[in-house]
C-alpha positions in Angstrom: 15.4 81.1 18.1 16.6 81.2 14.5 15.8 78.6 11.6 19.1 77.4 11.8 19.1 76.8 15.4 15.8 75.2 15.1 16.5 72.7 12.6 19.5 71.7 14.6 16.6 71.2 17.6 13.9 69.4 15.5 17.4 67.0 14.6 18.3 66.1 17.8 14.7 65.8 19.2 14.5 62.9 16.8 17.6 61.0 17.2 17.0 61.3 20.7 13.7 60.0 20.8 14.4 57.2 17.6 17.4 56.4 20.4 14.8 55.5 23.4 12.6 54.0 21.5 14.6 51.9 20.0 16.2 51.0 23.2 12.8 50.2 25.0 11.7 48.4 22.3 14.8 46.0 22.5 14.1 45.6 26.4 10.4 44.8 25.9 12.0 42.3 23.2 13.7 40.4 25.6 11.5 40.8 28.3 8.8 39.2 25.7 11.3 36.4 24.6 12.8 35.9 28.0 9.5 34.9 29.5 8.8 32.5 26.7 11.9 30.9 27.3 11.4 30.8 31.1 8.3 28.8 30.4 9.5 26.1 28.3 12.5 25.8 30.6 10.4 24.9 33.4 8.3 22.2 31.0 11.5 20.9 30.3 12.5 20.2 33.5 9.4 19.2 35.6 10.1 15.5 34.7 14.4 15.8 35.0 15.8 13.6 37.4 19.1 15.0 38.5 19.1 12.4 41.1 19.6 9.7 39.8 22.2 11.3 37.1 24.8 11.4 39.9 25.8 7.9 39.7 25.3 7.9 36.0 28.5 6.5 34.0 27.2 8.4 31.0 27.9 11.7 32.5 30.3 14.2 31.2 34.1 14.1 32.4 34.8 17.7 34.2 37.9 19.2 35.3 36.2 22.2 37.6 39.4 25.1 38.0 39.1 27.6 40.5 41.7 30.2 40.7 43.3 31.1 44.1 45.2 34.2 45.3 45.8 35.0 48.9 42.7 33.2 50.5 44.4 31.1 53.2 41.4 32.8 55.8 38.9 30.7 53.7 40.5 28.3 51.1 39.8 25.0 53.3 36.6 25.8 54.1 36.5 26.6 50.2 37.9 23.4 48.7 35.7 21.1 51.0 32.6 22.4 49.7 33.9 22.1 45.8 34.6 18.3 47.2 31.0 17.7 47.9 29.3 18.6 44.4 27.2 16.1 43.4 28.9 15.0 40.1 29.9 11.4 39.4 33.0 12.2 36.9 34.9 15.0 38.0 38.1 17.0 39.6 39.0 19.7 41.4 42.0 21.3 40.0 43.1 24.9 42.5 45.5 26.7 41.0 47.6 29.3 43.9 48.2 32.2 41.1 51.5 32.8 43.5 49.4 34.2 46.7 51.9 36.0 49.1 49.8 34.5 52.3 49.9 31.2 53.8 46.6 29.8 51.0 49.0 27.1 49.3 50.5 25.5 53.1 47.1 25.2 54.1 45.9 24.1 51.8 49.2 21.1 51.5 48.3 20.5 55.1 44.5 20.2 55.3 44.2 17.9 51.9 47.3 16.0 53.0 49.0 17.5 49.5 52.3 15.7 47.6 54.0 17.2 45.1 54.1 14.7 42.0 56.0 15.1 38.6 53.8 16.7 35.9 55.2 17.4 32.6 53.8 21.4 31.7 52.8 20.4 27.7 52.1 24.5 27.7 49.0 24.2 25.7 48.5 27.3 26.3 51.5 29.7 27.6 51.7 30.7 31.2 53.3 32.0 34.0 55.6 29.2 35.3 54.7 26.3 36.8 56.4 25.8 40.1 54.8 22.6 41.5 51.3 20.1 40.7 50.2 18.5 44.0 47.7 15.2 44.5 46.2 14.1 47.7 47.5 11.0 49.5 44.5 10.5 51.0 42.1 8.5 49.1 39.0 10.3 50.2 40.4 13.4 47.9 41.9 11.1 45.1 40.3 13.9 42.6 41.8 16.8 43.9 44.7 18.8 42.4 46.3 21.7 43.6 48.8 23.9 41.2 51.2 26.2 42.6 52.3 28.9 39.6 54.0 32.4 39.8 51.4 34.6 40.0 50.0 36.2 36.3 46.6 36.8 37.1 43.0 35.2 37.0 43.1 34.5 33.3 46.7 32.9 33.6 45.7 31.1 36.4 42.7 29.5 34.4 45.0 28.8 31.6 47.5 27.1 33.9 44.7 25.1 35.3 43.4 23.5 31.8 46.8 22.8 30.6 47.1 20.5 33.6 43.1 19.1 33.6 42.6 16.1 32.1 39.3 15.9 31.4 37.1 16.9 28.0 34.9 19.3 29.6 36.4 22.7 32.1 34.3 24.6 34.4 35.8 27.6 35.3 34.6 29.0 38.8 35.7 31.8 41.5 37.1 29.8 44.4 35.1 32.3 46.9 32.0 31.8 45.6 29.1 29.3 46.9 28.2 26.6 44.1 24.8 24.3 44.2 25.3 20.5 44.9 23.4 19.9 41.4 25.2 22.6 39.5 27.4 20.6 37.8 24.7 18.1 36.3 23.0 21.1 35.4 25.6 22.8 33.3 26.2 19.6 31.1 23.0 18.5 30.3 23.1 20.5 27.0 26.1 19.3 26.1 24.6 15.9 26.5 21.6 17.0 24.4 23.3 18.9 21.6 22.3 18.2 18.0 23.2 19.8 15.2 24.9 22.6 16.5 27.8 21.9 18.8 27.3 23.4 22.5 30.8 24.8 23.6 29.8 26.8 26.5 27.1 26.5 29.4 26.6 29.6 31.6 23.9 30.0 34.3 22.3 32.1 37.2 24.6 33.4 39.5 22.8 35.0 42.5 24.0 37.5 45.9 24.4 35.4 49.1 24.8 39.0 50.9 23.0 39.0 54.3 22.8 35.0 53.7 23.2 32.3 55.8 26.2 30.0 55.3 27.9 27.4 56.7 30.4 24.7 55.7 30.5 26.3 52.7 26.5 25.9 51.9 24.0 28.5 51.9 21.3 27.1 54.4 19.3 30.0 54.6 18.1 32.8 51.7 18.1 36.6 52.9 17.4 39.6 51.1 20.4 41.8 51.2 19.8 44.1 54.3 22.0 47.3 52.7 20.2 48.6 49.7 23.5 48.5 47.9 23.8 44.8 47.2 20.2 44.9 47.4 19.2 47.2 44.0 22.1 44.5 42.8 19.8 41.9 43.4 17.7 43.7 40.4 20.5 44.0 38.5 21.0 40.0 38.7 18.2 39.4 37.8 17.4 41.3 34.9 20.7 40.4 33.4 20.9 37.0 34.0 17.0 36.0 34.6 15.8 38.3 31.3 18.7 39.5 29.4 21.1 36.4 28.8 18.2 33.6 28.4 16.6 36.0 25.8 20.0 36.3 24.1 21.0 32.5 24.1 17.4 31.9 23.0 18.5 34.1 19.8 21.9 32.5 19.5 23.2 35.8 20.0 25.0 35.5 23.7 28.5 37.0 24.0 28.9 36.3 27.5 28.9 33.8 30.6 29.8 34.6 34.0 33.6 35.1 34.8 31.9 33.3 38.1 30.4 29.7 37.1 30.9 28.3 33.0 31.2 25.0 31.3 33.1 24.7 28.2 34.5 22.3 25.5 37.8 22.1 26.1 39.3 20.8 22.6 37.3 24.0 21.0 38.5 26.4 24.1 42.4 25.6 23.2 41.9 26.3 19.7 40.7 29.4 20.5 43.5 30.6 22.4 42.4 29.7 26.1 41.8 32.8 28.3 43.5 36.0 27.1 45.4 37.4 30.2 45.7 41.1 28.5 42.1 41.8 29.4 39.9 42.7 32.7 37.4 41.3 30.6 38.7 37.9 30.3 35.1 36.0 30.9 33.3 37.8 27.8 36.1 38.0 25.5 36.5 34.1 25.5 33.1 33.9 24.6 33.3 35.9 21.6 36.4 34.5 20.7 35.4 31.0 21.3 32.1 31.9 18.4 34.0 33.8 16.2 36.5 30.5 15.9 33.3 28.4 15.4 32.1 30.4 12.5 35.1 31.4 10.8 35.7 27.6 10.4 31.7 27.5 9.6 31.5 25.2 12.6 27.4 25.0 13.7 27.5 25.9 17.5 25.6 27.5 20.2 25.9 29.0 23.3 23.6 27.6 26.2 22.3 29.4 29.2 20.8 27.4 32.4 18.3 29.9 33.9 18.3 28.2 37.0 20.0 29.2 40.3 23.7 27.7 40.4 26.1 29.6 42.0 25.6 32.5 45.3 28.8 35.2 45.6 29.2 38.2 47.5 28.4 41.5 45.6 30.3 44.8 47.0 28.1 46.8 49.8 30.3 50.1 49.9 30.5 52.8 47.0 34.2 52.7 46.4 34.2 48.8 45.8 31.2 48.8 43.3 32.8 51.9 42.0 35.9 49.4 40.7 34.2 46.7 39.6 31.7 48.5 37.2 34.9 50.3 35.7 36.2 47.5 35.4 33.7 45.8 33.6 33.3 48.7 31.2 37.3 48.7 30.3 36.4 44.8 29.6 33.3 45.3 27.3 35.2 47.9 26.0 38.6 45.7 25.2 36.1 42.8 23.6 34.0 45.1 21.4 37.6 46.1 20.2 39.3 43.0 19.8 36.7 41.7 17.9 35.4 45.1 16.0 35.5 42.9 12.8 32.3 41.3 13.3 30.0 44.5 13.5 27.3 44.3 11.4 28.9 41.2 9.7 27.0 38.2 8.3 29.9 36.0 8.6 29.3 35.9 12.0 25.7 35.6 11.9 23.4 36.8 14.9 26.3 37.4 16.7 27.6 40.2 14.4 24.2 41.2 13.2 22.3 41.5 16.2 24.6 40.8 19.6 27.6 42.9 19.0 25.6 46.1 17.5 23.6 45.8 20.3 26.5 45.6 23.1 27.9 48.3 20.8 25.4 50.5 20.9 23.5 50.0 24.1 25.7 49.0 26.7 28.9 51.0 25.6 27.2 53.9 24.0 24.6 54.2 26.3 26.1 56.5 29.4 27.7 59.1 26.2 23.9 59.4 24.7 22.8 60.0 28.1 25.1 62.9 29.4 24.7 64.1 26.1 21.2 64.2 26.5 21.6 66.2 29.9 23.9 68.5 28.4 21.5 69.2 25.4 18.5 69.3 28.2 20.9 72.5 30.1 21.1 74.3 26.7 17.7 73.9 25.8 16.6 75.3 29.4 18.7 78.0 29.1 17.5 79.0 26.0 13.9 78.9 27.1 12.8 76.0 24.5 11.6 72.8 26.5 8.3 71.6 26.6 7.8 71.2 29.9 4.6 69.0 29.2 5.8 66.3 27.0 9.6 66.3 28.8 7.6 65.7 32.2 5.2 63.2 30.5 8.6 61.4 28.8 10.2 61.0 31.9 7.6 60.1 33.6 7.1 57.4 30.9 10.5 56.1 31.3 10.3 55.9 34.9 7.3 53.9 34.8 8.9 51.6 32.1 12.3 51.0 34.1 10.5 49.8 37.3 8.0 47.6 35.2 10.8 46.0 34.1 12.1 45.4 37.6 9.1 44.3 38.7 8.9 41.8 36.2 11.9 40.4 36.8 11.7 40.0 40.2 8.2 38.1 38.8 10.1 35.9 37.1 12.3 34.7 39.4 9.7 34.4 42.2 7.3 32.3 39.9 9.8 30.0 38.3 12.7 29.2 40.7 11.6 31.0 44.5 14.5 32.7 46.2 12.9 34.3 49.3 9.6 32.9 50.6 8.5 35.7 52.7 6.7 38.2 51.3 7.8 40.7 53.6 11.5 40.1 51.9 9.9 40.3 48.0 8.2 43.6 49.1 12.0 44.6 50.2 12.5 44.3 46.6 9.9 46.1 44.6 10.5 49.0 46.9 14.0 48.8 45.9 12.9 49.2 42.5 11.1 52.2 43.2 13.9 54.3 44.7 16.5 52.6 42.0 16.1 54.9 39.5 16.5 58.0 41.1 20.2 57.2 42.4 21.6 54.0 41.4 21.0 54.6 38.2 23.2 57.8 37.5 26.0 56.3 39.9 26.4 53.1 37.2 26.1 55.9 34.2 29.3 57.8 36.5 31.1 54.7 36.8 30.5 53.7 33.2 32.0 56.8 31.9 34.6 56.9 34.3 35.4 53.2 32.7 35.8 54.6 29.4 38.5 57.2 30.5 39.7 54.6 32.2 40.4 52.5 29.3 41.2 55.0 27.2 43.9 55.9 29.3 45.3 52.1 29.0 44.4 50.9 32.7 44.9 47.2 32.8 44.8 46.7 36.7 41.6 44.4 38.2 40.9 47.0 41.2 40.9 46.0 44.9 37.8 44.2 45.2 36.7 44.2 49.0 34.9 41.6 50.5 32.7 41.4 53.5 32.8 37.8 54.3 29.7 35.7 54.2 27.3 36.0 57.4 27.3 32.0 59.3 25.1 33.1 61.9 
C-alpha cells in the first residue's frame, strides 16, 4: 500500500473510532444521568397521594383531544374508557378527521350526540368544521365530539384545541390504552413549576402487544409473544426509560410522544399549533414550542414523567415497522430542517448546544456513518489491510456494550416501576437482547436510510399502519 493510500487509512481509522467513542460515551452519559434521575423520581413520589388529588378543586383544567379516522370497530369501546380517567377537571373533545366508515354515527348513537352551534374562532387554521356535538345525557356532560373534513392527525389536533376550552390540552391517540392516574400525573409539574415555565409533560408509553384487555383497561401484563414487538419492548425502554428522562433532566428534550402529551395551551397557539406539513408533527411542536420560549427569552422547561402512562399496539409484521421507522426518519429529518437555525446556537441554549447536534449527528447521521463504515470495511478486506485482532476485539466490544445497555434498561424498569412479575417473562427479555443486535439492528439502519431517500424524494404520506387488535382473552 502506498503513503498516500495509507494516510488516507490512518485518517479514517480515526474519525471512525473518535465517531464510536464519542457515541458510547454519550450513551454511558445518559445511562449515568438517567439512573440518577430514576432515583430521585421514585423519592419524590413515595409520599404522592394521587388519590386524594382526584377530587381536588385545585387541579389543572384539561381538554384531552384524541383524533379519530375510520375506527367505528373500536371507537365506543374507545371513548368509554377516556370517560373513566380519574381526573376531577376535565373533557373529552374526539375529533372524526372526516372517516369514510360509520366511527362518527356510532359514536352520535352510543353517547346520545346533538349537534349544537359553535362559532370556529380559527385559532389556528383547519380543515372545515362541519359540525361540534355535546351529549344529552348528563352522565357524559364533558364529552365533545367534532366532525371536520378530513386533513390529517395534525389538523385534526388543531381543530380539537380551537374548540377546547380549557387552559391545559392533552393530546393522545384514540386507539391507545391510557392509565386511570395518568392525567394527575402529567400535570403535577405544571402545578409545581417555578422559575421556569413547564409547557409540555410527556411520559412512558409502553406495548400492550400479547396483553390482556378489556373494557378498554389492560388487566393483565404480557411480554410480547413475537419477537418483533418484543426487541420493541427494548426499544421503549431505552428511549423513553433512559434516553428522554436523561435529556429533560439536561433541559435538552426535543420531543414527547405523538401518543400521550400535556401542554400549555396559551404558549402552544403562539407557537403555531401543530404543523400539518410534517409526518413528524409530535417532535416538531416541541422544538417549535422552545424555540418560541427562548427567542422571547421566556424561562421554560420541558418535563418528562418516567412512569408508565399510556399502553399502544406496536407493529408485529416487517412491512408495518418498515413504515413507521421511515416515517419517523422523514419526521426527524423535516424538524432538524425546519429548525436548522439553532445548531450549535447559544440563543437557544442546551437545546442548540447539546440536543439538536446530538439528534443531528447521532440519530440522523448515524445509519450514513455506519454503511460507510461497511463499505470502507469491504475495501480494506479487499485490499488485504484489516487487523483482524483489534476489528474482532472492537466488535466484540460493541456488542458487549449494546446489550449492557439493554440489560440495564430492562433493570431500570423492573426495579423502579415492575411491568411483568414473572421471571420467566423478564428472562424473555434479556434473551431478546442478546439476539437483537445481530438482526434488528441492521433492519432499523435499512429503514433509516430508506427514510432519508424517502424524504429526500419529498414523500409526505403517513404509511398504512396495520394493526392487530388488542388480545381480551
Amino acid at each position: 500500500m502506498n503513503a498516500g493510500i495509507s494516510d488516507i487509512t490512518n485518517w479514517l481509522d480515526h474519525l471512525i473510532l473518535i465517531y464510536s467513542v464519542t457515541i458510547m460515551l454519550s450513551y454511558a452519559g445518559i445511562w449515568v444521568v438517567s439512573g440518577f434521575a430514576l432515583r430521585r423520581h421514585k423519592r419524590k413520589e413515595r409520599n404522592r397521594e394521587y388519590e386524594k388529588a382526584v377530587t381536588s378543586p385545585f387541579e389543572l383544567a384539561v381538554s384531552v383531544i384524541a383524533p379519530c379516522y375510520n375506527e367505528a370497530d373500536s371507537i365506543v369501546e374507545n371513548i368509554k374508557a377516556l370517560m373513566h380517567i380519574h381526573y376531577n377537571n376535565y373533557e373529552v373533545i374526539i375529533v372524526n378527521d372526516g372517516s369514510s366508515d360509520k366511527s362518527l354515527e356510532r359514536a352520535i348513537e352510543a353517547y346520545e350526540m346533538e349537534r349544537v352551534h359553535f362559532y370556529d374562532s380559527q385559532r389556528i387554521a383547519t380543515k372545515r368544521v362541519r359540525g361540534v356535538y355535546h351529549s344529552s345525557n348528563p352522565a357524559y356532560h364533558n364529552l365533545i365530539l367534532v366532525d371536520k373534513e378530513n386533513g390529517g392527525k395534525a389538523d385534526a389536533l388543531n381543530a380539537g384545541i380551537n374548540v377546547s376550552d380549557k387552559e391545559h390540552i392533552v393530546c393522545i391517540d384514540v386507539d391507545s390504552i391510557i392509565e386511570p392516574d395518568a392525567l394527575l400525573k402529567l400535570a403535577r409539574p405544571f402545578l409545581e413549576q417555578s422559575g421556569r415555565r413547564v409547557i409540555a409533560t410527556g411520559g412512558v408509553v409502553h406495548l400492550a402487544n400479547s396483553c390482556l384487555v378489556q373494557n378498554g383497561r389492560l388487566v393483565k401484563r404480557r411480554v410480547p409473544v413475537k419477537i418483533l414487538p418484543r426487541i420493541q419492548v427494548l426499544e421503549y425502554a431505552r428511549a423513553f426509560l433512559m434516553g428522554r428522562i436523561a435529556w429533560s433532566s439536561m433541559n435538552g428534550l426535543m420531543i414527547i410522544s405523538g401518543a400521550l402529551g400535556m401542554f400549555d395551551k396559551e404558549i402552544l397557539i403562539h407557537a403555531g399549533g401543530y404543523l400539518t406539513g410534517t409526518v413528524g408533527e409530535d417532535m416538531e411542536l416541541i422544538v417549535r414550542m422552545r424555540r418560541y420560549m427562548y427567542e422571547q427569552k421566556l424561562p421554560h422547561r420541558v418535563s418528562y414523567i418516567p412512569d408508565p402512562l399510556l399502553w399502544t399496539e406496536a407493529p408485529e409484521d416487517l412491512r408495518t415497522l418498515g413504515r413507521q421507522r421511515n416515517r419517523w426518519m422523514r419526521g426527524t429529518m423535516d424538524t432538524l430542517f425546519f429548525h436548522r437555525r439553532m445548531f450549535l446556537n447559544p440563543a437557544y441554549g442546551s437545546l442548540g448546544m447539546t440536543g439538536y447536534p446530538y439528534w443531528l449527528v447521532f440519530e440522523w447521521m448515524a445509519p450514513w456513518v455506519e454503511v460507510l463504515g461497511l463499505v470502507y470495511f469491504v475495501v480494506l478486506m479487499v485490499l488485504g489491510s484489516i487487523n483482524w485482532h483489534f476489528f474482532l476485539f472492537l466488535l466484540g466490544f460493541i456488542y458487549v456494550f449494546a446489550v449492557t445497555f439493554s440489560f440495564f434498561a430492562i433493570l431500570y424498569q423492573e426495579l423502579t416501576f415492575p411491568l411483568y412479575r414473572k421471571g420467566s417473562q423478564i428472562m424473555k427479555l434479556f434473551l431478546s437482547a442478546l439476539v437483537e443486535p445481530f438482526f434488528y439492528h441492521f433492519m432499523n439502519v435499512y429503514w433509516s436510510l430508506k427514510g432519508n431517500i424517502s424524504w429526500f424524494r419529498g414523500q409526505k404520506d403517513w404509511g398504512a399502519m396495520e394493526r392487530t387488535g388488542f388480545d381480551s382473552k
